[in-house]
C-alpha positions as CSV (number, residue, x, y, z in Angstrom):
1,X,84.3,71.7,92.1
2,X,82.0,70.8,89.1
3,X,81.5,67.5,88.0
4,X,81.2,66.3,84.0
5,X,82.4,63.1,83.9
6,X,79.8,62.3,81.3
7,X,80.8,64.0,78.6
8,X,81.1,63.1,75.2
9,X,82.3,65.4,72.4
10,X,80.1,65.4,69.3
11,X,82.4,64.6,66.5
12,X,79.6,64.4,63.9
13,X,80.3,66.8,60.7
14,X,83.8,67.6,62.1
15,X,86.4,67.6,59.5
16,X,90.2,66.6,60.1
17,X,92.1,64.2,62.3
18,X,90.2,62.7,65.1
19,X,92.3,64.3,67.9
20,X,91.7,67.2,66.6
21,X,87.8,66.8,66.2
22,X,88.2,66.2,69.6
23,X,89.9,69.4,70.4
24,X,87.3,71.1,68.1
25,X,84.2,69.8,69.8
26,X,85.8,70.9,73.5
27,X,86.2,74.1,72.3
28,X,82.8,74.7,70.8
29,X,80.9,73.3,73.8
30,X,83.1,76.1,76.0
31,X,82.2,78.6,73.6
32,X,78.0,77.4,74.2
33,X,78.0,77.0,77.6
34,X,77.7,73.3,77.7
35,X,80.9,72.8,79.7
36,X,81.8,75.7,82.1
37,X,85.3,76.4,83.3
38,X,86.8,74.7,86.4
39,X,84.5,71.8,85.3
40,X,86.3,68.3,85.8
41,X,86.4,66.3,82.5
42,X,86.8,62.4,82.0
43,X,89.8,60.7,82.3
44,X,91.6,59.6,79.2
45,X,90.8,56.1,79.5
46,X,87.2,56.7,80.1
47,X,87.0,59.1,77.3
48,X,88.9,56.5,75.2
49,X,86.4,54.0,75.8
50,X,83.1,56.2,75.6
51,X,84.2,57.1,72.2
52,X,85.5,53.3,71.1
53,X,89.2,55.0,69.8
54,X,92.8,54.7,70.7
55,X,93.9,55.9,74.2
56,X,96.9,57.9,72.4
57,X,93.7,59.8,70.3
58,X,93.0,61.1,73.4
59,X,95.7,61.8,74.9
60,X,96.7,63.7,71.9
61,X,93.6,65.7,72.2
62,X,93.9,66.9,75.8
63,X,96.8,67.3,75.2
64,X,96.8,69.9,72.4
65,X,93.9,71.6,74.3
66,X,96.0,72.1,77.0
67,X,98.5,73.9,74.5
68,X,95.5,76.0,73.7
69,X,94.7,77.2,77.1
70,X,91.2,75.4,77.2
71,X,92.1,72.8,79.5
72,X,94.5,72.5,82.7
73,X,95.9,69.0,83.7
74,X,96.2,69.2,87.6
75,X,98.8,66.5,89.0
76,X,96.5,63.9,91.2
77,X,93.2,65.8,90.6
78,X,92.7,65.1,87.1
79,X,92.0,67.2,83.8
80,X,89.4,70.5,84.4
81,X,88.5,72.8,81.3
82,X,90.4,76.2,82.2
83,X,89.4,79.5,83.9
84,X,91.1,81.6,81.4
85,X,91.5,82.9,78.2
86,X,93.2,80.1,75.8
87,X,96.5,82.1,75.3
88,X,98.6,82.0,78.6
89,X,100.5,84.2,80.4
90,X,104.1,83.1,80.7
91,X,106.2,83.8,83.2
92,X,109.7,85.3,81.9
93,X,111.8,86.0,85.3
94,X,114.3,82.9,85.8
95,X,113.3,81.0,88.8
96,X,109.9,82.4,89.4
97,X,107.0,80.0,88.7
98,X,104.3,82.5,89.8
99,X,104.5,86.3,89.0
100,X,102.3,88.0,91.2
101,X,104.1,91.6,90.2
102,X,102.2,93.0,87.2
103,X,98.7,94.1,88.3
104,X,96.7,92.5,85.3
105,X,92.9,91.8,85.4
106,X,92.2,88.1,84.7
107,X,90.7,86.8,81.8
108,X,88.0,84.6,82.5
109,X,86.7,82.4,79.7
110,X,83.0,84.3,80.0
111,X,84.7,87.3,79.3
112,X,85.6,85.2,75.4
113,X,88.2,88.1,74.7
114,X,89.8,85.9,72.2
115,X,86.7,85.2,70.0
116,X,85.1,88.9,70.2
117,X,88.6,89.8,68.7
118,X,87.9,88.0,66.2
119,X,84.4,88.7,65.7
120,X,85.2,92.7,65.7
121,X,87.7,92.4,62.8
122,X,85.5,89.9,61.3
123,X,83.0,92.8,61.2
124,X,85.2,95.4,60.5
125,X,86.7,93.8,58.1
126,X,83.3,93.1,56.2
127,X,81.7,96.7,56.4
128,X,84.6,98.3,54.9
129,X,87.9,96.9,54.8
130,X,90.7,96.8,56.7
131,X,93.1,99.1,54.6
132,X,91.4,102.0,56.0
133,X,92.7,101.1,59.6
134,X,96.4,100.7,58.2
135,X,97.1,104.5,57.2
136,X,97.4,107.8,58.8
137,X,94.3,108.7,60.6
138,X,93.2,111.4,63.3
139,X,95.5,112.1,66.5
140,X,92.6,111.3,68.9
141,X,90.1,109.2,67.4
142,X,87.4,110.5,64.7
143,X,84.3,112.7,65.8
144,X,82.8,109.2,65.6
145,X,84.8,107.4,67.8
146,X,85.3,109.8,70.4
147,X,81.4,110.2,70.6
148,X,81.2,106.5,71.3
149,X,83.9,106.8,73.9
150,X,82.1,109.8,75.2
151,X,79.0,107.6,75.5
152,X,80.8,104.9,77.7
153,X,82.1,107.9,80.0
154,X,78.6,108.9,80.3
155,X,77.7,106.4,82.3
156,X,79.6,107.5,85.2
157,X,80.3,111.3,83.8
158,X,77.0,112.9,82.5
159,X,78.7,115.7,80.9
160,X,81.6,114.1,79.0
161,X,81.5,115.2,75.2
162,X,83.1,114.1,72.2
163,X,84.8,117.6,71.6
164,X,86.6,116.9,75.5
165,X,88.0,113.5,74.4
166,X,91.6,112.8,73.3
167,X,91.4,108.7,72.8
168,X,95.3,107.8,73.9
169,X,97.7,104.3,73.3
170,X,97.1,103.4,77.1
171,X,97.0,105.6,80.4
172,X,100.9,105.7,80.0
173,X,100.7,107.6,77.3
174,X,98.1,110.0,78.8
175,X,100.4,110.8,81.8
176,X,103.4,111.7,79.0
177,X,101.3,113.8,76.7
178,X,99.4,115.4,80.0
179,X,103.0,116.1,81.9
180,X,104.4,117.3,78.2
181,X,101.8,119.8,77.9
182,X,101.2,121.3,81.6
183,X,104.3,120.7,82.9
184,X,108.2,122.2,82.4
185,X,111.3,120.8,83.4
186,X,111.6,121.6,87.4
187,X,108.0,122.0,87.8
188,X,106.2,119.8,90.3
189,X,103.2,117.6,90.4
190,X,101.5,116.1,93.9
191,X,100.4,113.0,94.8
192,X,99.6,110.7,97.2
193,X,102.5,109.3,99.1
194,X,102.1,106.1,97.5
195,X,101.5,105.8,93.8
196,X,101.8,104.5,90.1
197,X,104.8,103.7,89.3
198,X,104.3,104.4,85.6
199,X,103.4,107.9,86.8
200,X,107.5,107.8,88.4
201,X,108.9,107.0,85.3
202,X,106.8,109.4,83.4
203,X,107.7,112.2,86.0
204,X,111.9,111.5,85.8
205,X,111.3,111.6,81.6
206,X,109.6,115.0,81.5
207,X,112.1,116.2,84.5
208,X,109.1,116.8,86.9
209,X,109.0,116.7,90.4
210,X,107.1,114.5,92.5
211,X,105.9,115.4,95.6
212,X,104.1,113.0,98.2
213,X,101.0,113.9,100.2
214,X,100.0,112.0,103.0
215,X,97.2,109.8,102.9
216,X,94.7,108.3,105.7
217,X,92.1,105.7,105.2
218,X,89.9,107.4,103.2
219,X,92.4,108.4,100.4
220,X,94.6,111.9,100.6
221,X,94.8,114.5,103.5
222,X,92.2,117.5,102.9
223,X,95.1,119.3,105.3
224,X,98.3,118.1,103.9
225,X,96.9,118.6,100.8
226,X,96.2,122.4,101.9
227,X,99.7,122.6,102.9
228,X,101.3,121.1,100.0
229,X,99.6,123.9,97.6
230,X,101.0,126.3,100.0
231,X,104.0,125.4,99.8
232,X,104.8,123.5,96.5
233,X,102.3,125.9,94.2
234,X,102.1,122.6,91.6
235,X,101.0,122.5,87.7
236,X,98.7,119.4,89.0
237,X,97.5,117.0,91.4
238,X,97.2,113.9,90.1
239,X,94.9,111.0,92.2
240,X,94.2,107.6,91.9
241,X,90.7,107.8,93.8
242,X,89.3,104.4,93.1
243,X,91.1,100.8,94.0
244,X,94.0,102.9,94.6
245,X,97.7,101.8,93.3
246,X,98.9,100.2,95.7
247,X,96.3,100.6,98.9
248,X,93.1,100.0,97.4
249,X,91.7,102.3,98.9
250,X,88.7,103.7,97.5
251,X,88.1,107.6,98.5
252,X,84.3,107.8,99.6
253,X,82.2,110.4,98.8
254,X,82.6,112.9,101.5
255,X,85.9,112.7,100.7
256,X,86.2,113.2,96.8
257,X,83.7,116.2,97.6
258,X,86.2,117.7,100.2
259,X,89.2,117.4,97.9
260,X,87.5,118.7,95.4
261,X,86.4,122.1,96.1
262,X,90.1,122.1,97.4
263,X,91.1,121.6,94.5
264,X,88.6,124.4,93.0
265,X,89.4,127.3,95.3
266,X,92.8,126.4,94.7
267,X,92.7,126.6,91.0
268,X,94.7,123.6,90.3
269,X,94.8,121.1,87.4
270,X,94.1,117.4,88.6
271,X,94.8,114.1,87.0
272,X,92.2,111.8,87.4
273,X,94.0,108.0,86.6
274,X,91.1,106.1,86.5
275,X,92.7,102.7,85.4
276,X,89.9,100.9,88.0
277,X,86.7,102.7,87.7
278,X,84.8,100.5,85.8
279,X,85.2,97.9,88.3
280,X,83.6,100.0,90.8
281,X,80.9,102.1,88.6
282,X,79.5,103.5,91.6
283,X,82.4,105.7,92.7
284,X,81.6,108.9,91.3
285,X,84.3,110.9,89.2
286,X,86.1,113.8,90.0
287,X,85.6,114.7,86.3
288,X,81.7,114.8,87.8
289,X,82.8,117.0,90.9
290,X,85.4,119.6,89.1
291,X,84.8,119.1,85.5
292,X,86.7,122.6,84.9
293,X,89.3,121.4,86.1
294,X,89.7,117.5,86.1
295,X,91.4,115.3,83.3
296,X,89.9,112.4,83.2
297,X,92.2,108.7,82.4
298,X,89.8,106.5,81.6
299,X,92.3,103.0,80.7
300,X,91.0,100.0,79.1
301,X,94.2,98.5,80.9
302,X,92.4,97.0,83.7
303,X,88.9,96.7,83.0
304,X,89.2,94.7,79.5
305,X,92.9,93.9,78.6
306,X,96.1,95.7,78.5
307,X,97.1,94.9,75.3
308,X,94.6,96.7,73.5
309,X,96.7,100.0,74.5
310,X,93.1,102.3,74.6
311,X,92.8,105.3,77.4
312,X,90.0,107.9,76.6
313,X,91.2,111.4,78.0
314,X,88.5,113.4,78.8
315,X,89.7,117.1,79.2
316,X,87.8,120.0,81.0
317,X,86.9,121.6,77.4
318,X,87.8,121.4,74.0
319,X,90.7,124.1,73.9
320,X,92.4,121.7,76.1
321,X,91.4,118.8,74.1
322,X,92.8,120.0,71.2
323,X,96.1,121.0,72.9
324,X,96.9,117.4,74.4
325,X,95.8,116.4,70.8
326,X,98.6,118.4,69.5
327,X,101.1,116.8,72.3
328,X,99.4,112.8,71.1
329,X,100.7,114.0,67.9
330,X,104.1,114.8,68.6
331,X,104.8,112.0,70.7
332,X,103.3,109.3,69.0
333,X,101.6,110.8,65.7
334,X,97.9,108.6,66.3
335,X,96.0,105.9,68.4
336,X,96.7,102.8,66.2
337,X,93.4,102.8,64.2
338,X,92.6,99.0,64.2
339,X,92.7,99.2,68.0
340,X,90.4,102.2,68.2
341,X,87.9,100.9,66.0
342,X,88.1,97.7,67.7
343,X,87.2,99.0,70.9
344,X,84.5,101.7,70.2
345,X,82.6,98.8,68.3
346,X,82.6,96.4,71.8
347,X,81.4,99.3,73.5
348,X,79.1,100.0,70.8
349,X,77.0,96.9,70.5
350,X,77.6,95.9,74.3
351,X,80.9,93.7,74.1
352,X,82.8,95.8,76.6
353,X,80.4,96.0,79.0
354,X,80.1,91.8,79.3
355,X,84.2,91.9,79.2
356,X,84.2,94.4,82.4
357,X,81.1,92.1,84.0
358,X,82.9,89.0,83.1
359,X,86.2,90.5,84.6
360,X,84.4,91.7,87.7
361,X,83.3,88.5,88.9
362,X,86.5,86.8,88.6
363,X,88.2,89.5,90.4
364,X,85.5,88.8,92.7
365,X,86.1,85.2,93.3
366,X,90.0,86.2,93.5
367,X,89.6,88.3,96.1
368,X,87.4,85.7,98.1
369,X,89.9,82.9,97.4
370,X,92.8,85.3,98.7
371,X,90.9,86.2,101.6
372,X,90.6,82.4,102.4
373,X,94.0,81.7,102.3
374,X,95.3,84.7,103.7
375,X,93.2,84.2,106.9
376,X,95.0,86.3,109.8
377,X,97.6,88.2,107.3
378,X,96.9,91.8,107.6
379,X,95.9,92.8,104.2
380,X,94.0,95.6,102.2
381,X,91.7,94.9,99.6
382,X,88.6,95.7,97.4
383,X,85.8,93.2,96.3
384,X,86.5,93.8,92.9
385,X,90.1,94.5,92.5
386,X,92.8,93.0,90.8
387,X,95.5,93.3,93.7
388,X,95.7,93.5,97.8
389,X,98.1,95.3,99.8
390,X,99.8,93.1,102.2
391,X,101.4,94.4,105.5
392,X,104.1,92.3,106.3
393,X,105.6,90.8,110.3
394,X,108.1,93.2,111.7
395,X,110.0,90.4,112.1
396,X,111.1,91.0,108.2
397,X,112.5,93.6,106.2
398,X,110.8,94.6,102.5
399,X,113.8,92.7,100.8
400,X,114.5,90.5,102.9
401,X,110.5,88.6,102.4
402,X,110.8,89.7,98.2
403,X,113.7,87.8,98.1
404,X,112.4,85.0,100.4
405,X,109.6,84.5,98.2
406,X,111.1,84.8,95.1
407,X,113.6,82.0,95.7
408,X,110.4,80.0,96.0
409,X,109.3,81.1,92.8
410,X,107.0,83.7,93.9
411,X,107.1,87.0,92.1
412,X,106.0,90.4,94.3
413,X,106.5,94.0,94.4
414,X,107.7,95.9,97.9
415,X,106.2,99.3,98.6
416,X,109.8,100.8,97.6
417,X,108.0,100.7,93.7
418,X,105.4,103.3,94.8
419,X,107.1,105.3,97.8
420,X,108.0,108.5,97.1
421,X,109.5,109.3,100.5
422,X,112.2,107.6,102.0
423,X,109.8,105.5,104.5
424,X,108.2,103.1,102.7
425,X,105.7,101.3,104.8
426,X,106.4,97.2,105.5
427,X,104.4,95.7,103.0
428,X,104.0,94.6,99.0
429,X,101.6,94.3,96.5
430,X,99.9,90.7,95.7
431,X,98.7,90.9,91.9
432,X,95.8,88.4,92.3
433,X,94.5,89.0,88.2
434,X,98.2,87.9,87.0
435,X,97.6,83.9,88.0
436,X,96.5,82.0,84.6
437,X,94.1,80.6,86.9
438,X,92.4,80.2,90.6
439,X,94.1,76.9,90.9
440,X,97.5,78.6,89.9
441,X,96.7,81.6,92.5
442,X,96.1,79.7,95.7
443,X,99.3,77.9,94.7
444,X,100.8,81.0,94.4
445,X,98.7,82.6,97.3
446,X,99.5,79.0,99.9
447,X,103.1,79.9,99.3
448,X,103.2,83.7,100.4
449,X,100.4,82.1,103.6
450,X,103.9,79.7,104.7
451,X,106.4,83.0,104.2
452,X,104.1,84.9,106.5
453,X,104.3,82.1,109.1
454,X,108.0,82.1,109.2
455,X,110.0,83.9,111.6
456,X,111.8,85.9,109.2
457,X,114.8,87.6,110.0
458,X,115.0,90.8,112.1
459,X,116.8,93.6,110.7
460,X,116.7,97.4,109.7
461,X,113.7,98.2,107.6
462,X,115.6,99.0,104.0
């Protein structure tokens, strides 16, 4: 824990109410650096008497920047400028005070999501309107913008081209347009045993048929991928190799390699959802292993915010581009516009790649908190991930501990979500990036430690 006892806002040239000068002056020394997040600040009284004003002044003022998000007010600790970005998350499920079920990535104050929003419409708005943004545009993104998107791609796909890219609203969207174009009802798609459950939902719309393939530690079977071809002849395989949904796993090399000259001499299609592979850069693509035949999901979901509703489809060549272009037409007409031009510019003049480094390291320090508190749980996880995968005591069943947990205000999601067998394995997924903050997840985290410690209550696995 940081200390900063000693400071003093500068309420020089600050116009408006003093609390709110206050307020002002907190948020400014955040935004410079002079007060870093999870640093303590003064107590009232002390801050009442530096300053030679009112008690209430100050209380006022913390607690208005609490409202904002800048500051949290921990009971018996004190008051600590927050971790994470000013607007909070807020939790909507009645009776859960922590939802750890929607895999989010956090957003750290460094990351300043908030103020390079505004910044970007600032500029846009300056260079030539914002009109422009509010009409009709091009299903896809401009040459322009899909140059700049194939730019970011390059630096972990060397041959990804402007005329291969279909900018989407979000990786959900991908999946319908990719399924709506390649797919009819009663065909069937693989996957691993275990997956997305947005790629479910997508699936039962379209009136596709999922089939699992099983998986080992290093991602999907080579074999029972072999003998699922054999047997299921698919329109597509579609793979989450990197921080997997829900395992984590992470398919090394050797692996991707395998799997993809499988998937070559097979003459499939694959879906690459790569919602995570920003946050491990050095995982190579299968869009770099089978371009002719990989479409590549590249999701601004969990690498900057999920909000911002951006995925960059990168198609094996520009027949195919313009096809799913054709489907992002019908299903949704266009990318909204503001959004797209939003984004390119961060990745343009180097926003989006402080956002993912920002993003990385708190993930980072999530993942070593959880792996403090979770001491002697049997749990998956990857350095930089948002989410583990806990295994849970025989001596419970999935809904028996979900339910558990919940009643103590803990939100999580059982492996039924992703199964797509009838043998789920024992376990859930921990969101560690939904928590508005570290303090909030090792509350959060502390209470799942003491559910693991019970006995639970034996039963058949359901």
């Amino acid at each position: 824990m940081v200390y900063c006892m000693d400071w003093i806002p500068t309420l020089k040239g600050r116009a408006g109410p003093l609390y709110l000068r206050i307020v002002e002056a907190l948020s400014a020394d955040i935004a410079d650096g002079r007060l870093r997040r999870g640093q303590q600040l003064p107590t009232h009284r002390r801050l009442s008497t530096d300053l030679e004003i009112d008690l209430s002044t100050v209380t006022r003022a913390y607690r208005e920047a609490q409202s904002r998000g800048l500051i949290d007010a921990r009971v018996g600790q004190g008051t600590f400028v927050a971790e994470t970005l000013s607007q909070r998350r807020r939790v909507t499920t009645p009776g859960v005070t922590f939802d750890l079920s929607m895999n989010l990535p956090p957003q750290p104050l460094d990351a300043d999501l908030e103020g390079r929003i505004v910044q970007g419409i600032a500029a846009i708005s300056r260079e030539g309107g914002l009109s422009a943004y509010l009409n009709y545009r091009e299903a896809g993104g401009t040459e322009a913008e899909r140059d700049t998107a194939a730019r970011w791609l390059r630096s972990r796909i060397a041959g990804a081209e402007a005329s291969r890219i279909v900018i989407c609203a979000g990786a959900q969207n991908a999946l319908s347009v990719l399924l709506g174009t390649m797919t009819a009802p009663g065909d069937k798609i693989l996957a691993e045993t275990l997956t997305y459950p947005g790629l479910k939902a997508a699936a039962a719309f379209a009136g596709v048929e999922l089939v699992g393939v099983a998986t080992d530690a290093s991602g999907i079977e080579p074999d029972a991928l072999k003998s699922a071809l054999r047997r299921n002849k698919p329109k597509a395989l579609y793979l989450i190799p990197t921080i997997h949904n829900p395992t984590t796993v992470t398919m090394p090399r050797a692996r991707r390699v395998e799997i993809a000259e499988i998937v070559r001499s097979n003459g499939v299609n694959l879906i690459e959802d790569d919602a995570y592979g920003m946050l491990e850069p050095d995982a190579v693509p299968f869009a770099a292993l089978v371009p002719e035949r990989t479409y590549h999901v590249a999701s601004m979901s969990k690498c900057v915010a999920p909000g911002l509703r951006i995925a960059f489809l990168l198609a094996p060549d520009p027949t195919a581009a313009t096809r799913i272009t054709n489907g992002l037409r019908a299903a949704v007409q266009m990318t909204a516009p503001l959004m797209v031009a939003l984004v390119t510019r961060w990745i343009a003049d180097g926003s989006a790649d402080a956002i993912v480094k920002a993003i990385r390291e708190e993930a980072g320090a999530r993942q070593e908190l959880a792996r403090k508190i979770l001491a002697g749980a049997s749990f998956a996880a990857r350095d930089f991930g948002h989410h583990l995968w806990l295994s849970l005591p025989r001596s419970w069943t999935r809904g028996e501990f979900v339910a558990h947990v919940q009643r103590q205000g803990l939100a999580v999601v059982a492996s039924d979500a992703f199964s797509l067998n009838d043998a789920p394995p024992l376990a859930i997924r921990v969101a560690l990036g939904a928590a508005n903050s570290r303090h909030e997840l090792a509350s959060a985290l502390n209470l799942l430690a003491a559910a693991l410690r019970l006995p639970g209550q034996v039963g058949d696995i359901v």
